[in-house]
N, C-alpha and C positions, 0 to 999 in steps of 0.2 A: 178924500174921505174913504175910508175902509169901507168896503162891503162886509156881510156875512161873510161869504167867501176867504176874504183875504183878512177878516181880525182875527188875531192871534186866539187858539181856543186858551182859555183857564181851565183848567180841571183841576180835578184834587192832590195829583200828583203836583203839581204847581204849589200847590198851598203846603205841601207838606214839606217839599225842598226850601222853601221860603220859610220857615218853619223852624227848618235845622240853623239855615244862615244865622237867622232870629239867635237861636242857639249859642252858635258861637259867640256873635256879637254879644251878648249878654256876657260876654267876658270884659268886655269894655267897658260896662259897667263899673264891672269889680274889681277894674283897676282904678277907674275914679272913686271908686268907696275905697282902695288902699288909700290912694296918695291923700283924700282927704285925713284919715285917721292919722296919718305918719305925720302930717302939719298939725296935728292939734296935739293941746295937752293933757289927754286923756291919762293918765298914768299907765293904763294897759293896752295901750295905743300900738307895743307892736305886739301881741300877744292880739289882736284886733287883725293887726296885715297878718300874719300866717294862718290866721283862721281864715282870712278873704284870699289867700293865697291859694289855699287848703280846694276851696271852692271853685275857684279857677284852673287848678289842676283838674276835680272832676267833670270841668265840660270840657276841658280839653281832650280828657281822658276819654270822655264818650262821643263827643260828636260824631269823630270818624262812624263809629261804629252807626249810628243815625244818617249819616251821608248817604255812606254805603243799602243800608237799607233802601232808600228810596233815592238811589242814582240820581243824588243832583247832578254831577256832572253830564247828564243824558237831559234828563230833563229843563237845566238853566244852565247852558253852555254858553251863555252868555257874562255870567257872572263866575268870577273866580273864588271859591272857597278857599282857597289854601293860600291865595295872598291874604285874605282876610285874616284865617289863623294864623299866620306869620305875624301879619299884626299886631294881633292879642297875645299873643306870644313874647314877640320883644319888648314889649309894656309889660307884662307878670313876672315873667321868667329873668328878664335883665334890670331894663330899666327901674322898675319899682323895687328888686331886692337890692340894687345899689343905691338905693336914695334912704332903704331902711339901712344899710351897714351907715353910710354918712349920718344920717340923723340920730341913731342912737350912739353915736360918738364909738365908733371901735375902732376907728383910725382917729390919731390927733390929727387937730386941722391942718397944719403944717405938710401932713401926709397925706390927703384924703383926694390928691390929685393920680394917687395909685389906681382910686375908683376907674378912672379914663380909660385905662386897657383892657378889662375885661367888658366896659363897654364900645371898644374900637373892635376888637375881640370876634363879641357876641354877634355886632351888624357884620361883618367879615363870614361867620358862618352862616346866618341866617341869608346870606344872599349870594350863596353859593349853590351855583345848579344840582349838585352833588350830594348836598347836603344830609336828602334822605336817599339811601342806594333804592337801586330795583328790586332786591331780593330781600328788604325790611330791617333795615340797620340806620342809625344814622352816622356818618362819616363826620369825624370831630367830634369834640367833646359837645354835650348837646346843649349847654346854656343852660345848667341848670343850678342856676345864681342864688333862685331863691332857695333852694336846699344846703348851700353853699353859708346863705344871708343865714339861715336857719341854725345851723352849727356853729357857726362862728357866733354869733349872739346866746346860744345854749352855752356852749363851751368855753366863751372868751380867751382866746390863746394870748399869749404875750404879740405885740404890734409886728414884731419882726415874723411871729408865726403866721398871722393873719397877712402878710404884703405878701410873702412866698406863698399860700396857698393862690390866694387869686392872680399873681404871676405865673403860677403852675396850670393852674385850671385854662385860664386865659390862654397860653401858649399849645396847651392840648386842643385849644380851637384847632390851629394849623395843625394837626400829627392827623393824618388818614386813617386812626386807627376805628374801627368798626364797632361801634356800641348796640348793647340792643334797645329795640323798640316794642316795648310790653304789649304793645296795642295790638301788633301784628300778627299774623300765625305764627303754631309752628307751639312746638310740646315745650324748647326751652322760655319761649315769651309765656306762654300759659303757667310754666313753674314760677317768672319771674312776676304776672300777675297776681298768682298768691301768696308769695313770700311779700309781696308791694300792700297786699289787703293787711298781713300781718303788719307790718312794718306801718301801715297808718294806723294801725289800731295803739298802736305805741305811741305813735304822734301825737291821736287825741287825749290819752292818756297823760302825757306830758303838757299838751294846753289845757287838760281841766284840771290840772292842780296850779296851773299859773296863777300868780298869787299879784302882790304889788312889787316882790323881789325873786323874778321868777330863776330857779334854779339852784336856792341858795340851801333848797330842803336835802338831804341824803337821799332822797326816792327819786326826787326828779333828776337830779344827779343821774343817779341808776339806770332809769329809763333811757335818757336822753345815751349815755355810753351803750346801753345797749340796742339802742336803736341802729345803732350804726352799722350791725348786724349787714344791711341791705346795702348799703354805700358801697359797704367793703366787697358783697357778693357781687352785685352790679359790676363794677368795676373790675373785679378780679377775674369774672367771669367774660366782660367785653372786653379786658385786653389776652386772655388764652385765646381766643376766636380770633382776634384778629392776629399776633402771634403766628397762628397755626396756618389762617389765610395766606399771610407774608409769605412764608417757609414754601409752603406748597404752590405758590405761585409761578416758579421754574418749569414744576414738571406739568404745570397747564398748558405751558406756551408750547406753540410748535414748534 
């Protein structure tokens, strides 16, 4: 039996890390409210998952920043936060935007065995020690399926377009190349932060005109090509950096 002495004290710092956990996990949630809506037949069923997607990005997007605030890792060193959002992570980010590419038929069924490698892929980088550096980048393409699931269902490419983008994405798992992390410091994550806030202002814009034939209008059209805006900078911008890493890498070593 514990004395005074030796029961562990609770204080508020306790409640408030426990709090954030809370936080995350509530991403778990809302990947059981996707995969319920993607089995039913709701007719705006996936227009439903990117909204709940949408949602799941924003705790992902802020937790850290709540962690950090009150040092869970100090105060509940006994619980792992960051296996948690890994997690919730390969259930939002992989798993559930390939289950939306299968179910809304963008591969014939013949082919929908493609879906397999960007989820051998995605577990492959998610459990890779490396995967986010020390200096705030993540190493690999970072799983970012549902943004992937998103475009591909906006834009319907012909089947052959759509098997080469998720064999390309999927393969840039394996390439070391350096992407950034918005979340992190540092003046170019804070640029990429607000071009990210424009860039969903465009998102929602293009879910609130989702219709029962979402995309078929010339404006969502519009929207959706110009959204891409960010993909393209995202990208264009994590692979100069990385790039420039590679190159400069000789004259680091001694």
């Amino acid at each position: 039996m514990l004395t005074n002495v030796e029961r562990p004290r609770i204080g508020i710092a306790h409640v408030y890390a426990w709090a954030v956990h809370l936080y995350t996990g509530m991403g778990l949630v809302v990947a059981g409210a996707i995969a319920y809506v993607l089995v039913s037949d709701d007719p705006l069923r996936f227009r439903d998952a990117f909204l709940l997607m949408a949602v799941g990005i924003l705790i992902d997007a802020t937790d850290g920043w709540f962690a950090r605030r009150v040092r869970v890792k100090e105060v509940l060193p006994g619980f792992d936060g960051r296996r948690l959002d890994d997690l919730v992570d390969f259930l939002n980010y992989t798993c559930l935007p390939l289950l939306l590419i299968y179910q809304a038929d963008l591969l014939p069924e013949r082919q929908s065995g493609w879906l397999l490698v960007p989820l051998l892929a995605s577990a492959y980088g998610f459990c890779q020690v490396s995967a986010k550096t020390d200096d705030g980048f993540f190493l690999g393409f970072p799983s970012y399926w549902n943004l992937v699931a998103f475009y591909l269902y906006a834009l319907q490419p012909p089947v052959w377009g759509t098997v080469t983008l998720l064999l390309t994405f999927a393969a840039l798992t394996f390439v070391p190349a350096r992407y950034l992390y918005p979340t992190q410091p540092g003046v170019l994550n804070r640029i990429s932060t607000v071009l990210g806030g424009v860039w969903g202002a465009f998102l929602v814009a293009i879910l609130w005109r989702w219709e029962h034939t979402p995309f078929s209008g010339t404006t969502a059209q519009q929207l959706t090509l110009l959204s891409l805006f960010y993909p393209i900078y995202y990208m264009g911008v994590s692979w100069a950096l990385s790039i420039r890493f590679w190159l400069s890498r000789p004259s680091r070593q001694p």
